[in-house]
N, C-alpha and C positions, 0 to 999 in steps of 0.2 A: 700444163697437162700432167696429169697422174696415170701410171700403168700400172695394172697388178696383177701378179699371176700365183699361181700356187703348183706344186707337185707332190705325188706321195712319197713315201717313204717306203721301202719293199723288207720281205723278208725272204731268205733263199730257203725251200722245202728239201732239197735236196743238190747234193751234188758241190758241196764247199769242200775245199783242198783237192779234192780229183781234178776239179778245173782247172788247175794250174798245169794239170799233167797231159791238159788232151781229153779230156772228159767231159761229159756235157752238166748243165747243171739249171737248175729250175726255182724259180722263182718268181715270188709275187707280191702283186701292190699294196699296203696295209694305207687304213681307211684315218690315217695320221697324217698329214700336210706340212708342208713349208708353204709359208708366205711371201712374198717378196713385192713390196713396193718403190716404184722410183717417181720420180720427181724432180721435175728441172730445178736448178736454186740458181740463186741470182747472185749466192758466195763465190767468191774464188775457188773454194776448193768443195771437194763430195762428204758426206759425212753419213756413216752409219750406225742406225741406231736399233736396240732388240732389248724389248721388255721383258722378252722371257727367260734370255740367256742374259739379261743382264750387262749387256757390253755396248761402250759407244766408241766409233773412229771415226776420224776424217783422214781424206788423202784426196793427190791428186796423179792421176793415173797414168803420170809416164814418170813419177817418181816410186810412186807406190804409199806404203802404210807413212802417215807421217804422226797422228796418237792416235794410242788403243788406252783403252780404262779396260780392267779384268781380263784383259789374256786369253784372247779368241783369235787369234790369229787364223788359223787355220780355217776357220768357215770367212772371214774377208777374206784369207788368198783367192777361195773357191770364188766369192762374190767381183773381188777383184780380176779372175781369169776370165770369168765369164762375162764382164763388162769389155773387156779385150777384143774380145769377138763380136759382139752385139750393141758395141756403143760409140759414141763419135769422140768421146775425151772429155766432153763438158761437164760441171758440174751437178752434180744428182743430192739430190735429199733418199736416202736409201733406210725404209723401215724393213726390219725382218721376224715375221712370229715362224714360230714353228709347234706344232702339235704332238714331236716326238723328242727324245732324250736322244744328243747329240754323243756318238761314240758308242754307240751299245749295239754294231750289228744292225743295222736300220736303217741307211742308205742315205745319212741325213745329207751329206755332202753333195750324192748326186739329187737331191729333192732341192737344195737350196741352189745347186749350179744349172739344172733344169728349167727350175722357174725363175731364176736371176734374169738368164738367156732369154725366156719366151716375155717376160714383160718389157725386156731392151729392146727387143723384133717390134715389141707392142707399140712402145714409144715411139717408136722411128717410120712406125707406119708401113711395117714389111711382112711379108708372107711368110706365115709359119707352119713349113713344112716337118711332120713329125718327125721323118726318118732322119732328113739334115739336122732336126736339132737336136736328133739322142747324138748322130753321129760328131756335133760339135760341142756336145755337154762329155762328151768321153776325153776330146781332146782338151779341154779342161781338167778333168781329172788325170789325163795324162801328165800333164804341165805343171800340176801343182804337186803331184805323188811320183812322178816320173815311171811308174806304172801300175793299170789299172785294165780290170776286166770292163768289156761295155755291156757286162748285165744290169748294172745298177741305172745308169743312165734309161739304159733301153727303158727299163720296170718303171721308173719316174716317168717316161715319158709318154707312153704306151696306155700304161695301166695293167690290170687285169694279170693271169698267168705267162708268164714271159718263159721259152725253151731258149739256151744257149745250149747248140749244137758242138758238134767234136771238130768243125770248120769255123768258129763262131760265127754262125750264122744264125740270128735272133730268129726267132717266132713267134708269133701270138695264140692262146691257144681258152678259151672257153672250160672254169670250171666252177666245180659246185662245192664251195668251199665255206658259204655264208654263216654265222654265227655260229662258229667252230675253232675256233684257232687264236689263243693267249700268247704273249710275247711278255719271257721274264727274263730281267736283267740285274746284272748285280753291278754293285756300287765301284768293283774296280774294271775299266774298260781294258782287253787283251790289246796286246799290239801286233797289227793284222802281219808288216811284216817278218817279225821276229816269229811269226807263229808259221807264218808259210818257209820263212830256212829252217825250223827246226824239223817240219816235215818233210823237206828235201835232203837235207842231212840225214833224216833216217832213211829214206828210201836209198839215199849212198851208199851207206852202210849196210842195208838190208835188203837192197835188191830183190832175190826169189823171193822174199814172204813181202813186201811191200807193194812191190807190181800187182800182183794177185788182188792186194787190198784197195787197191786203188781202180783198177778193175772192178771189180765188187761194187761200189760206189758206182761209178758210171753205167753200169747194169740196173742197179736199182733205180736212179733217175730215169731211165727210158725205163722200169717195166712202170713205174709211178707216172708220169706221160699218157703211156697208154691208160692207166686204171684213172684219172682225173677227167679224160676226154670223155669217158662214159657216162651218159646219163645216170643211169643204176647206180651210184659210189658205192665199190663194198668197203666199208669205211673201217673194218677190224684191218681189211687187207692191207689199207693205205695206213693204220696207225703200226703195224707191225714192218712196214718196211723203215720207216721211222726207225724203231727200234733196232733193229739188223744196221742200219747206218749210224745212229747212233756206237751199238757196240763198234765197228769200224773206224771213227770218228776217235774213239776212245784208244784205239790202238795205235793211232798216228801220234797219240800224246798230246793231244789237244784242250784234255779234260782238264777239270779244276775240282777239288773239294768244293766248291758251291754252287758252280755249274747242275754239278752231279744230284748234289742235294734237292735244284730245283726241278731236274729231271724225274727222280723218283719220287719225288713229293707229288710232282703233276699226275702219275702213272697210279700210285698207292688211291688217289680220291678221283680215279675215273679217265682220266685218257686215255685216250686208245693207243697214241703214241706220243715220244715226246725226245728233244733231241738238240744237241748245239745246234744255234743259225748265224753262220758265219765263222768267222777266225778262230773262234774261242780262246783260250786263257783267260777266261776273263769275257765281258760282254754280254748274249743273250743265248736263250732258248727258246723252242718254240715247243707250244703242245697242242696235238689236236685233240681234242673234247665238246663232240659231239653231243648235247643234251646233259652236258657236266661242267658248263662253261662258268658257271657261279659256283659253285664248290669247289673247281680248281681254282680260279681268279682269287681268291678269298684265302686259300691255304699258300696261297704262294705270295700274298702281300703278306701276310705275318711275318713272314722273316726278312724277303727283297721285294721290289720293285716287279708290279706288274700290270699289264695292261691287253684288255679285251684289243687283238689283230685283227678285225673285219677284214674278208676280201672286199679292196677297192677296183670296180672294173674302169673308172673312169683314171685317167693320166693327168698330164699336166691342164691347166686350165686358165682361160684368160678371165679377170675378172671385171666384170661393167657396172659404174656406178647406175 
């Protein structure tokens, strides 16, 4: 028997580094997928294999990795944790596609740990409840990063715009986002934790003016909330709070000389706004561009890596031959 599932990849609109402080933060599904197929095998041991990233392992799973070819570890641990939870030990034939670029602010971890999860549930012939499976795709992520927000899992799982509350306490939430929003990346990926001490450390050091700022942040994700749930989008209003967080984003020291570049490159040929998403040093940006989606798209491969973000409202998915 073969199971296969898929999840998206998400991108956060608002509200990265404040979340760490107690801040709520907003994000959504992008119309980019993981793959994940299993399959009984009749070998001794499991073996993974992915066309796209290039990498094959086997293992078996109360030992763990026993060969990797090209150095991906880090997406088998995810595949590995999440077999943990979802799987009885036996051998598996394990393909993996993925539709997004792994490391670049795009939730590919929780996209490939989400749907590793719901095709093992698949296989074994068990009921798959959404909420238990964000809430057991976190605890994967926990397991392998030793810590982790469950906004990513939730947006994999869920779909559509996802609220992390100042309790985290997920929500789902209805928006009108559709053929508006680019996700560009550069070629060197930041490192999310080194990026979240360096803004702890300054908020150490700078307490009165860093509270404020991070404040500031978490303001503008709830008033962007409210302006997305709205039919009417006034979409200067949502591309300028963008910018406001952006500049903020900038002052926590997050930025990068080409970050930056691809920020104002999107802004100069038409976005309304545009703004790190996620960690940054390094990683992605998001712009919204509204009726500007091909002249931005276009001016910002010239130099890096980019790709038209569709809102996906659909989440994980089980797939039937």
């Amino acid at each position: 028997m073969e199971s296969k599932a898929s999840a998206p990849g998400k991108a956060i609109l608002f509200g990265e580094h404040a979340v760490v402080f107690g801040q709520p933060a907003l994000a959504f599904a992008v119309d980019k997928r993981a793959y994940v197929s299993l399959k009984k095998s009749s070998g001794k041991k499991s073996t993974i294999k992915s066309t796209d990233l290039n990498f094959e392992a086997s293992f078996d799973l109360s030992r763990g990795i026993d060969i990797l070819k090209n150095q991906k570890k880090g997406i088998v641990n995810y595949i590995l944790g999440a077999l943990s939870l979802g799987h009885d030990g036996s051998p598996l034939e394990i393909e993996l596609s993925m539709e997004m670029p792994v490391g670049a602010g795009m939730g590919s971890s929780a996209a490939v740990t989400v749907a590793t999860l719901a095709a093992a549930y698949n296989l074994h012939h068990k009921n798959i409840d959404i909420s238990n499976l964000a809430k057991k795709a976190h605890e994967v992520e926990l397991m392998v990063q030793g810590a982790a927000s469950p906004l990513d899992t939730a947006v994999s799982t869920n779909g559509g715009l996802v609220y992390l509350d100042e309790n985290s306490e997920i929500s789902s939430h209805q928006a009108y986002l559709d053929n508006s929003l680019i996700l560009g990346y550069t070629s060197y990926r930041g490192n999310t934790g080194e990026m979240v001490d360096s803004v702890r450390k300054r908020r150490e050091r700078f307490p009165q003016i860093m509270d404020p700022v991070i404040e500031s942040v978490g303001n503008i994700t709830r008033q962007a909330l409210k302006l997305l749930s709205q039919d009417n989008l006034d979409k200067e209003y949502l591309g300028e709070l963008m910018n406001i967080n952006q500049g903020l984003l900038d002052s926590m020291g997050v930025n990068t000389p080409e970050l930056s570049r691809m920020i104002f490159n999107a802004r100069k040929y038409g976005a309304l706004g545009s703004k790190i998403t996620g960690a940054g040093g390094g990683g992605s940006i998001i712009a919204f561009c509204p009726g500007k989606l091909e002249e931005v798209l276009h001016i910002l491969q010239k130099t890096d890596s980019a790709i038209n973000a569709d809102f996906s409202k659909e989440g994980v998915l089980i797939h039937h031959k």
